[in-house]
C-alpha positions in Angstrom: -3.8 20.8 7.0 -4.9 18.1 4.9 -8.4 16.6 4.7 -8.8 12.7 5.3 -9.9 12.6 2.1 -7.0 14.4 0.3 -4.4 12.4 2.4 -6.7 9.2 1.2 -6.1 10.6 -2.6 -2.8 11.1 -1.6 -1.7 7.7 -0.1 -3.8 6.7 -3.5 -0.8 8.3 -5.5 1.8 6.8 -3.4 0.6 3.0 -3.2 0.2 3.6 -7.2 2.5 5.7 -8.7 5.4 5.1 -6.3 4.7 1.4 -4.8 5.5 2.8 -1.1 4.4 -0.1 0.1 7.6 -2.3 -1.0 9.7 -0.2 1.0 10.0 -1.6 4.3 11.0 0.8 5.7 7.8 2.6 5.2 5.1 0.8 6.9 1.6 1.5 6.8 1.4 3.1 10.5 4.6 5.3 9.1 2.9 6.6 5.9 -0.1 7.6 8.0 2.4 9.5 9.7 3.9 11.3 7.3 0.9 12.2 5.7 -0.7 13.8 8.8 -3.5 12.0 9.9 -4.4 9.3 12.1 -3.8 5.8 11.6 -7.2 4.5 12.9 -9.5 7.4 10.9 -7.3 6.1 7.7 -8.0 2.5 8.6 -11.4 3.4 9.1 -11.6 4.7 5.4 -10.0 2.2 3.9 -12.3 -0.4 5.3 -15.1 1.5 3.8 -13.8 2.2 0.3 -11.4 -1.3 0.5 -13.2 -3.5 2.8 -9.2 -3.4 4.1 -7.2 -2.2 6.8 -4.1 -0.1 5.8 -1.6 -3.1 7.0 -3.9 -6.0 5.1 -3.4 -3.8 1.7 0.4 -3.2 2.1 0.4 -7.1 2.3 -1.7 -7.8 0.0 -0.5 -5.4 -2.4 3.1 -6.9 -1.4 2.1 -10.5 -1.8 0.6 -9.9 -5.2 3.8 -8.8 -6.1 5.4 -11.8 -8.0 2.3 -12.6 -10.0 2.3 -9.2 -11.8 5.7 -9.3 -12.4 5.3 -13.1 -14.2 2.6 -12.0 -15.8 4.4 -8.9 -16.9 8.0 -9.5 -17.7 7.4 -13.7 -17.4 9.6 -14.2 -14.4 8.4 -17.6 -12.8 11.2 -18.0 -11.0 11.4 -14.1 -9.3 11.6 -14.9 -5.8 11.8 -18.6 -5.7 15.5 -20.4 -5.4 16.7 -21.1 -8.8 
């Protein structure tokens, strides 16, 4: 069984490396699930590392979405009509 810590370092790999949080099918109170632990003692650390709760940085994380990718690759238009 996983500490909080190592299933915070974990989730840390997944928002990162594998952008979890654009699957919708994977919601915040679903990771915390599939990592182990409890939704509210993960919430509870991200508010004191983050100054977040876990569904406030999938949205926010999810919102900044379009920004990086204009910046990136310079698509203004991503997900606005054409």
């Amino acid at each position: 069984m996983r500490t909080i810590e190592e299933n915070y370092a974990l989730l840390d790999r997944l928002v990162n490396d594998e952008r979890i949080y654009l699957d919708p099918s994977f919601p915040f109170e679903r990771v915390c699930r599939l990592l182990g632990t409890s939704r509210r003692d993960m919430d509870a650390l991200l508010r004191r590392e983050l100054g977040l709760d876990g569904d406030a940085l999938f949205k926010s994380l999810r919102a900044a979405l379009p920004e990086r990718l204009e910046r990136k690759y310079g698509l203004k238009c991503f997900f606005q009509e054409l």
